[in-house]
C-alpha positions as CSV (number, residue, x, y, z in Angstrom):
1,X,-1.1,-17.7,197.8
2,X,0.2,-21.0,197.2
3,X,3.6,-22.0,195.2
4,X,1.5,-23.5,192.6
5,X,-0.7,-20.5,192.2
6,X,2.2,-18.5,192.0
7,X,3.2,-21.3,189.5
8,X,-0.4,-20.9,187.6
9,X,0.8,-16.8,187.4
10,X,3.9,-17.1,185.8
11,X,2.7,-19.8,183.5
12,X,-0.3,-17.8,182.2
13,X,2.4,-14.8,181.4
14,X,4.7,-17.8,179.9
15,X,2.1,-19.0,177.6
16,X,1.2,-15.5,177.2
17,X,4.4,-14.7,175.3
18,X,4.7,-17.5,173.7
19,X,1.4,-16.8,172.1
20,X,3.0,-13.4,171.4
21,X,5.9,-14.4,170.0
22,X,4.0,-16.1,167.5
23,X,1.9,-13.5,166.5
24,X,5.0,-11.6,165.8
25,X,6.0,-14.0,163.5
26,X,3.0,-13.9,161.4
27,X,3.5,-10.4,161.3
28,X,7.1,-11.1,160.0
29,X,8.4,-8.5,162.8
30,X,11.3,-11.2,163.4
31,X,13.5,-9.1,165.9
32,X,11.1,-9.0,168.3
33,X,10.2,-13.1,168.6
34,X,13.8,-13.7,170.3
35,X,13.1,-11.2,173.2
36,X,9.3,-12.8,173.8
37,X,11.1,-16.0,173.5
38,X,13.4,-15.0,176.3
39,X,11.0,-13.7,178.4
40,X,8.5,-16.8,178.0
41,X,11.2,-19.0,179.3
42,X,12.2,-16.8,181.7
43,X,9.1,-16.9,183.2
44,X,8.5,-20.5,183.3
45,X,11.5,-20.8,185.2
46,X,10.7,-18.2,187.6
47,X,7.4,-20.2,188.4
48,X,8.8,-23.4,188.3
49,X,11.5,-22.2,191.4
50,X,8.5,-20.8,193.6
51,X,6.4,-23.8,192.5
52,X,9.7,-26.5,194.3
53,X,10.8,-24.5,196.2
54,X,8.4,-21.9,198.3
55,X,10.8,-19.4,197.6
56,X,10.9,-16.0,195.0
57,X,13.0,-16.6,192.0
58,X,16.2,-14.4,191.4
59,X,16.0,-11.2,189.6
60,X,17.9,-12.4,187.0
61,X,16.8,-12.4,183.3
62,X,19.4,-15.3,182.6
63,X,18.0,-18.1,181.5
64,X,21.1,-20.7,182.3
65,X,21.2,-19.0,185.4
66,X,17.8,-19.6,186.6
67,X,18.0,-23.0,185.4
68,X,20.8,-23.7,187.2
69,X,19.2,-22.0,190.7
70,X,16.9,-24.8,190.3
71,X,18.8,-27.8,189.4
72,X,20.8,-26.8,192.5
73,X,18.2,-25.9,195.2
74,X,17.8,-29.0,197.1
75,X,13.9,-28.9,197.8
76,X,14.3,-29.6,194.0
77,X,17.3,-31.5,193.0
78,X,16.5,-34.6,195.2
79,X,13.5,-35.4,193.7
80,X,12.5,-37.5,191.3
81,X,11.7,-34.5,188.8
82,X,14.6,-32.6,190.1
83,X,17.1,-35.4,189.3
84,X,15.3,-35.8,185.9
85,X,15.5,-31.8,185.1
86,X,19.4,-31.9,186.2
87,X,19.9,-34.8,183.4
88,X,18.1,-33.6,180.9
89,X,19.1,-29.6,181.1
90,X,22.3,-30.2,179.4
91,X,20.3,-31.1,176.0
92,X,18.7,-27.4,176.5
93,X,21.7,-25.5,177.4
94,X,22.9,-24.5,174.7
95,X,19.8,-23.4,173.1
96,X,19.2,-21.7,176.8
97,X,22.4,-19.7,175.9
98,X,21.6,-18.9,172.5
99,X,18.8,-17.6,173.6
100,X,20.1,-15.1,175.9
101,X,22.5,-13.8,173.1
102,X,19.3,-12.4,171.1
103,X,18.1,-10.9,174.7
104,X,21.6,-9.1,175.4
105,X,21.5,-7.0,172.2
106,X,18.9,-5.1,173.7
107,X,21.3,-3.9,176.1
108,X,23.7,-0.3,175.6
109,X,26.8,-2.1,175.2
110,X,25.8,-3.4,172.1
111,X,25.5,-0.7,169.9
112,X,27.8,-1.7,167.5
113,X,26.1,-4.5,166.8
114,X,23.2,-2.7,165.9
115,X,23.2,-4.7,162.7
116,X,22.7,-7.9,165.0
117,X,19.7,-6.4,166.5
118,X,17.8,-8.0,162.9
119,X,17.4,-11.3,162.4
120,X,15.7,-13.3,159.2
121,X,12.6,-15.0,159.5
122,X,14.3,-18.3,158.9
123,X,16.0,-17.6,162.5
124,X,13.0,-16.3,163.7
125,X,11.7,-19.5,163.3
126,X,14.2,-21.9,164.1
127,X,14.4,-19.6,167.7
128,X,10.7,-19.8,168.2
129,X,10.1,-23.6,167.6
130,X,13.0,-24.3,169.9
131,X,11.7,-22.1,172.2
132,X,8.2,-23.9,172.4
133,X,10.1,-27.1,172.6
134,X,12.2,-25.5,175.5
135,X,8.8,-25.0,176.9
136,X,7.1,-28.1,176.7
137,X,9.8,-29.9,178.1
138,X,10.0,-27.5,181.5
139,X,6.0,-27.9,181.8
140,X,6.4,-31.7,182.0
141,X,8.5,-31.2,185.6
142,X,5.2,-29.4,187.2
143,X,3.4,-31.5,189.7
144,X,-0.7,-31.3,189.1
145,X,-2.4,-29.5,192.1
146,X,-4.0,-31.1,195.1
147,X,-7.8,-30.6,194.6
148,X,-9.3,-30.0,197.7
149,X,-12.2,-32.4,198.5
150,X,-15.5,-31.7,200.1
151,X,-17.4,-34.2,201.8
152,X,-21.3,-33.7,201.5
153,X,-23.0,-35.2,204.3
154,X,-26.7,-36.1,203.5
């Protein structure tokens, strides 16, 4: 399997949550579109990495983390994408960030911020159009694939 198949994977699962995420909007279930969000992104990332670089992604489910992995893996940052993403990442980092906060709260050690845990649909919202904007913008980095061309002799 190629890196860009492995790309095509994660982005089907990317778009896939995304998809979901919205859906759980609709149905107003606001705490869960911040996780989906997470994970979308997450993903994305994790194909982008194998996609530039040949290589697995960390088992990380931090966002700024995995971006970073990338803007610093040299297959990656010397290229013309690569030195575009690195520019441009600090416009998304803090949205990457805030991002992971709604993740974390899934987590033990927040228990007494069980209150947290619910958010209104305004920041549902705000979360989940940032998040598709997150999105678009990673997508734009991915090369197209080389399409393999069969000559027909006659």
């Amino acid at each position: 399997m190629t890196g860009f198949e492995k790309y095509e994977y994660w982005l089907t699962l990317s778009r896939y949550d995304i998809e979901t995420a919205k859906v759980l909007l609709d149905a107003e279930r606001y705490s869960y579109v911040p996780v989906v969000c997470q994970q979308a992104v997450e993903r994305l990332l994790k194909g982008m990495f194998v996609c530039h670089t040949g290589k697995e992604a960390s088992k990380s489910h931090n966002i700024p983390f995995l971006a970073n992995k990338l803007a610093e893996n040299p297959t990656f940052a010397q290229t013309p994408a690569g030195i575009r993403f690195k520019k441009e990442k600090d416009d998304y980092e803090e949205f990457m960030v805030d991002l992971m906060f709604y993740y974390m709260s899934d987590y033990p050690f927040s228990y007494k911020k069980f209150h947290e845990r619910f958010i209104e649909k305004s920041v549902a919202e705000n979360l989940y159009n940032n998040t598709v904007k997150l999105l678009t913008w990673l997508e734009s980095f991915q090369p197209t694939p080389v399409k393999k061309v069969t000559r027909i002799i006659i």
